[in-house]
N, C-alpha and C positions, 0 to 999 in steps of 0.2 A: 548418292555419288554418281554424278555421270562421268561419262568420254575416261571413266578408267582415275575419277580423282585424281587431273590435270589439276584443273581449276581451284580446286576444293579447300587449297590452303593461300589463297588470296587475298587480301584488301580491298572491300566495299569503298572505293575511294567518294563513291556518292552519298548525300547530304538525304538528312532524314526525311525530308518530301519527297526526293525523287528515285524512291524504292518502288515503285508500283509491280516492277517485274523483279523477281529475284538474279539476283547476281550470277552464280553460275548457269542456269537456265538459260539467260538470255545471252551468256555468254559464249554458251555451245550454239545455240540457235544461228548468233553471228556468224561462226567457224563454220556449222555446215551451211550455210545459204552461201559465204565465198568458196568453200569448195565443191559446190554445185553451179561454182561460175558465176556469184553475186556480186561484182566490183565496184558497187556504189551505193548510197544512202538509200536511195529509191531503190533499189532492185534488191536490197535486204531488207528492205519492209515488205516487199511484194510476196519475198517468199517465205517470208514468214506466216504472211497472211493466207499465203494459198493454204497452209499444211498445217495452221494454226491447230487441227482438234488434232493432228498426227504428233504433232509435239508438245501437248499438251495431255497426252498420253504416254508418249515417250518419258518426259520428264517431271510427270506427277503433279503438274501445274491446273489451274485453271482461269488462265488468261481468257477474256471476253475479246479480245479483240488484240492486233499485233500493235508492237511499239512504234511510233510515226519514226519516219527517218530524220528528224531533228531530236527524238528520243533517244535510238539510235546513235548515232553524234556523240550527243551529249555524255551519254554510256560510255562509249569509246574512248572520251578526250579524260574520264574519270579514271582510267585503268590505270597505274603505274608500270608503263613497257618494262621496265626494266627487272621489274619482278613477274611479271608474264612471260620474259625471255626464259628467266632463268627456270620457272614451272617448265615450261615445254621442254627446255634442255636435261634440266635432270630424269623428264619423264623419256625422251629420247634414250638419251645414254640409258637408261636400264632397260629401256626396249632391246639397246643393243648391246649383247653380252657376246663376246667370244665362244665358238663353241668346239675349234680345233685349238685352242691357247693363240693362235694369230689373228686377228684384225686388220684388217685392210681398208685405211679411212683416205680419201682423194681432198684433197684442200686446190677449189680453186675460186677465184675471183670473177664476179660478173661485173656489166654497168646494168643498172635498173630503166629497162626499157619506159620513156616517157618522161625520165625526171629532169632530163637536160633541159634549157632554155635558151633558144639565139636571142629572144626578147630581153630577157633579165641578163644574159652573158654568163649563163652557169653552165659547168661541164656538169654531166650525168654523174650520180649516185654510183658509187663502189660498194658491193659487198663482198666479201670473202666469206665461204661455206666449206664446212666438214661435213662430207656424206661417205656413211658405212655402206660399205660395197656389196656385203653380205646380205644385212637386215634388208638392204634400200631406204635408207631413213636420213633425213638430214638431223646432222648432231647440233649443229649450234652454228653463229654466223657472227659477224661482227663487220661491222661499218669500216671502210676506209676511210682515212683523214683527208680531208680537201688538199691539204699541202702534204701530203704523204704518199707514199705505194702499197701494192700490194703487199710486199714483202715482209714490211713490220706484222702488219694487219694480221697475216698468216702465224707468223710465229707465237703473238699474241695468243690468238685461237686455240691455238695448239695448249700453248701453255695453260691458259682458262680451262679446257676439259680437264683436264689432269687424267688421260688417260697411257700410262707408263704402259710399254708394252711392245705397242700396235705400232703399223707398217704405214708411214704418211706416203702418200702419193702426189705430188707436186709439178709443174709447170718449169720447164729447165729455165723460168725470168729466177726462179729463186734457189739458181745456184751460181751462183756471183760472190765472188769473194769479198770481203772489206777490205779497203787500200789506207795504206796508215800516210 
């Protein structure tokens, strides 16, 4: 069980040949090399490789050599996000327990720096994020719709944690009344 049995109840969404690395292993390996500031195929093989016997010890492996960065990839594109979201998130929310009976969670929306295009004519990537104020932990996020606001986006959010209780802290964009 690594990183606390995040990962541990996932979907090998990869095909019987291309197991050479195990599943959660390589999947923590990924996590720490981008939060070691890894943001690319190549610079998550590199750091892999530099620290190869360090994580290899870490996580009871005995990999000969790091996975290439089209391995990599390929790994990646096998995950299903959508059940990776929802690991992270529940392992979040129980990170984050109230310890006075209040909670104080901030919901705000970003643009994803780099995702715009004047070439192709796309406005930048929306997300909207629940981050507990206490723990410091992001609780969960969800994408805005290209033809939508933040707004929906937000309440959605909210509603998906299901956390009854706790003090939302919001952007006065979403306090706008509906007009009939």
């Amino acid at each position: 069980m690594i990183f606390g049995g995040v990962f541990s109840g996932l979907v090998d969404g990869r095909g019987a040949h291309g197991k050479r690395y195990e599943f959660e292993p390589l999947l923590c390996a990924v996590v720490l090399s981008m939060l070691a500031g890894s943001f690319s195929l190549r610079k998550m093989e590199a750091f892999i490789d530099e620290r190869l016997e360090q994580l290899n010890q870490l996580f009871g492996t005995a990999w000969r050599k790091a996975p290439s960065w089209v391995g990599i990839r390929n790994f990646l594109l096998s995950i299903d996000e959508i059940e990776l979201e929802s690991a992270v998130r529940s392992h979040a929310c129980g990170l984050s327990t109230p310890a006075s009976g209040r909670q104080f969670i901030a919901i705000d929306g970003k643009a994803l720096r780099g995702s715009a295009s004047r070439v192709l004519d796309t406005p930048a990537q929306q997300l909207v994020s629940a981050f507990d104020h206490d723990d410091l932990i992001v609780l969960g996020h969800v994408e805005v719709s290209e033809k939508s606001n933040e707004i929906p986006a937000a309440q959605a959010l909210i509603e998906s944690m299901g956390l009854p209780g706790r003090v939302f802290t919001l952007d006065a964009l979403h306090c706008q009344k509906k007009r009939s």
